[in-house]
C-alpha atoms as a printed R data frame, in Angstrom:
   type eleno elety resid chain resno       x      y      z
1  ATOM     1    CA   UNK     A     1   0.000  0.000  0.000
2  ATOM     2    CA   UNK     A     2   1.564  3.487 -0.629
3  ATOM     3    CA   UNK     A     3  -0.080  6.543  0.098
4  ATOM     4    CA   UNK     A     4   0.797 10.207  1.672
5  ATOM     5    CA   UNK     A     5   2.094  8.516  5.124
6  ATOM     6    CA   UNK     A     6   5.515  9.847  6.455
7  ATOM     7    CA   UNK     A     7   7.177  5.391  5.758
8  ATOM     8    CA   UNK     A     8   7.103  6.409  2.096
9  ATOM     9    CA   UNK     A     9   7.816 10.068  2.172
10 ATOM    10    CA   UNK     A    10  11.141  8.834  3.907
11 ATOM    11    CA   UNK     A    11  11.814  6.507  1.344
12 ATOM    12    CA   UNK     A    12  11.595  9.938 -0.905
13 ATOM    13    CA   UNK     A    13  13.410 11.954  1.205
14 ATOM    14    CA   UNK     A    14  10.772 14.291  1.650
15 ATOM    15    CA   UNK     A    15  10.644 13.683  5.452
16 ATOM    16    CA   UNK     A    16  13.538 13.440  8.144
17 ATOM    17    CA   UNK     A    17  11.976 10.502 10.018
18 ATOM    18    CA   UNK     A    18   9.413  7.353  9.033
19 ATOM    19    CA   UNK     A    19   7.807  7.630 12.322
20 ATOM    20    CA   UNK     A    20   4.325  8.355 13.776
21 ATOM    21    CA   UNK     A    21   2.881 11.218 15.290
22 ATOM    22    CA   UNK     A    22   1.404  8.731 18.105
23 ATOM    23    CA   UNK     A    23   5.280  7.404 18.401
24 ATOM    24    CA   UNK     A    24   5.229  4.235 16.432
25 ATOM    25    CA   UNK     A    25   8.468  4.272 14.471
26 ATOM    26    CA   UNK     A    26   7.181  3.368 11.334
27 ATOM    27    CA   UNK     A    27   3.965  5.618  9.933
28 ATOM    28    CA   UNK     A    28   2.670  3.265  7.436
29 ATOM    29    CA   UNK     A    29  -1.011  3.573  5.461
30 ATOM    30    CA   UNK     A    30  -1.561  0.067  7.527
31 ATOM    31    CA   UNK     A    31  -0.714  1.461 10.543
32 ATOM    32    CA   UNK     A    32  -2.510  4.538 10.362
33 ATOM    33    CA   UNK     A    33  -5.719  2.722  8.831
34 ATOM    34    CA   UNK     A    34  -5.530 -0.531 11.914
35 ATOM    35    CA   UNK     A    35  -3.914  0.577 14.430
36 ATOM    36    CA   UNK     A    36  -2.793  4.057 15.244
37 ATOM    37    CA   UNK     A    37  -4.740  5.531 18.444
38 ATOM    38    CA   UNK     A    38  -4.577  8.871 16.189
39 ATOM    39    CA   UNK     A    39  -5.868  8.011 13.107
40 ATOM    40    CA   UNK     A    40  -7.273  4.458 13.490
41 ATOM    41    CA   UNK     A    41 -10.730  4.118 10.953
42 ATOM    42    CA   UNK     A    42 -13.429  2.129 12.808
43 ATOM    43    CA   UNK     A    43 -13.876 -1.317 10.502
44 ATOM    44    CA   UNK     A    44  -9.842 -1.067  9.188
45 ATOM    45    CA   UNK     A    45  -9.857 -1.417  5.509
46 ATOM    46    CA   UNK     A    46 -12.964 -3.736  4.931
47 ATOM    47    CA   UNK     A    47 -14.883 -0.726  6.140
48 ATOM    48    CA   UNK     A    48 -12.636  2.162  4.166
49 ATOM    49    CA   UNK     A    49 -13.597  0.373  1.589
50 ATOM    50    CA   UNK     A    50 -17.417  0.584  1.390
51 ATOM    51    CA   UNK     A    51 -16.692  4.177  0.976
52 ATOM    52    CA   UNK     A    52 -19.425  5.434  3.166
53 ATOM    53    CA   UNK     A    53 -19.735  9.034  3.862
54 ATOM    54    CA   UNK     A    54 -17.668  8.201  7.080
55 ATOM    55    CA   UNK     A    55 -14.798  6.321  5.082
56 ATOM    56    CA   UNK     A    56 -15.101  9.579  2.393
57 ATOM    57    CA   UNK     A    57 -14.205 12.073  5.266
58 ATOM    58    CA   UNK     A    58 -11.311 10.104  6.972
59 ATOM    59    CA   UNK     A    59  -9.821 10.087  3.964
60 ATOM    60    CA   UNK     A    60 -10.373 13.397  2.776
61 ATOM    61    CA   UNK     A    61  -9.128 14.356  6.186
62 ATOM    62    CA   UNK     A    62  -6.712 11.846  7.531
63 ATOM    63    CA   UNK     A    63  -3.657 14.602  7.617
64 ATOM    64    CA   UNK     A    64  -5.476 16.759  9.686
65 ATOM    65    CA   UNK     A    65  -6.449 14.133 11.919
């Protein structure tokens, strides 16, 4: 999975450090749908992917999160 997270913007060298904001060291699109305490979505990716109204605003707003 790729996506705007800070693991692949390190990988770019757009970003000093791959970790979280919640302090897990690696800020992945997996982590931040499952398991982050920040920016967990209710329902993980099964759910995302329904796009419900819900799913549409997490992910329109996940950075501001």
């Amino acid at each position: 999975m790729h996506g705007r997270c800070n693991d692949m913007l390190y990988k770019w060298s757009a970003v000093a450090n791959p970790s979280c904001a919640c302090g897990h060291p690696s800020e992945t699109i997996k982590h931040m749908v499952n398991d982050c305490p920040l920016t967990k979505f209710q329902g993980g990716f099964e759910a995302l992917h329904q796009t419900s109204p819900e799913a549409i605003h997490w992910i329109s707003n996940i950075k501001d999160l």
